[in-house]
N, C-alpha and C positions, 0 to 999 in steps of 0.2 A: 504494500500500500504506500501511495507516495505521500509524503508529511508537507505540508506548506507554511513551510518558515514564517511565513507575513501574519500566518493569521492570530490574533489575540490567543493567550495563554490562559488558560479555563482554571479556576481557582477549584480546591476540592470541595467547595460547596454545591458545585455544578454537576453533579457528577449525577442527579437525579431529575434532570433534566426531560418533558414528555419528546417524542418525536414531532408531535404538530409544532410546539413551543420552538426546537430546532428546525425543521422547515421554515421558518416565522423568521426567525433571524436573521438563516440563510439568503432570505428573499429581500429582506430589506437590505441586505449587505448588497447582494448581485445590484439592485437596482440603483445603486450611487456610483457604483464603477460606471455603469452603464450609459449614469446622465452625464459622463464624465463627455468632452468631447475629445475623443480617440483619437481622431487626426491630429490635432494641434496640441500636444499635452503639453503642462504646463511643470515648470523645474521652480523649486524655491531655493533660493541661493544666499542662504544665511540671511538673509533681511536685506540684500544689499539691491538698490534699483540699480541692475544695470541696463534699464533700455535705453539712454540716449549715449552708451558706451560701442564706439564704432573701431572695428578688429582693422589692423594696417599688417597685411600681407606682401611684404617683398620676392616677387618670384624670378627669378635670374634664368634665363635659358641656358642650354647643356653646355656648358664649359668641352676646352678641347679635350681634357683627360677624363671624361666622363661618357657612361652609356648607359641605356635601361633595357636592364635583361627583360627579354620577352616571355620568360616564362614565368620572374616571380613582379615584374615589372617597378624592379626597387632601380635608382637610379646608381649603379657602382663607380668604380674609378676603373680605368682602363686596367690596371695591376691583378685586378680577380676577371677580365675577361677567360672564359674555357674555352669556349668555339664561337662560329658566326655558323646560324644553321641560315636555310634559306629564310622562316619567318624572321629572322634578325639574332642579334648576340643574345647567348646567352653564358648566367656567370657561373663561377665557379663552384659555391653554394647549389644552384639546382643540378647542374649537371652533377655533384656526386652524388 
């Protein structure tokens, strides 16, 4: 049986519990995830607002000692190329 970590820890007073009274619980549990909206969940980040906090991404293109293996597509340094198959290089790492 699988155990689910999340759910609340039942005190031994519970332990004489009806079945209806548990269905009952159940159901109002299921139905708050539910009105949750799934697409767009929402993250609580210590208290801190960061929405008008904007991320600056530097992204540099592939330098002359550099290549991205085709098979694990990480970007290496020429030093761990293994071969060059016809899809493109791949590194040392995949190939063994």
């Amino acid at each position: 049986m699988a155990t689910d970590y999340d759910a609340p820890r039942k005190n031994e007073d519970e332990g004489n519990e009806s079945i209806e009274a548990l269905k009952a619980a159940r159901s109002t549990q299921t139905t708050s995830i539910e009105s949750e909206d799934a697409d767009n969940p929402s993250f609580v980040l210590g208290g801190n607002d960061l929405s008008n906090v904007e991320l600056d991404v530097v992204v540099l293109p592939p330098q002359q000692d550099e290549f991205t293996c085709m098979s694990c597509f990480l970007v290496k340094h020429r030093s761990q190329l293994d071969h060059a198959e016809a899809a493109g290089p791949i590194c040392t790492d995949c190939a063994a």
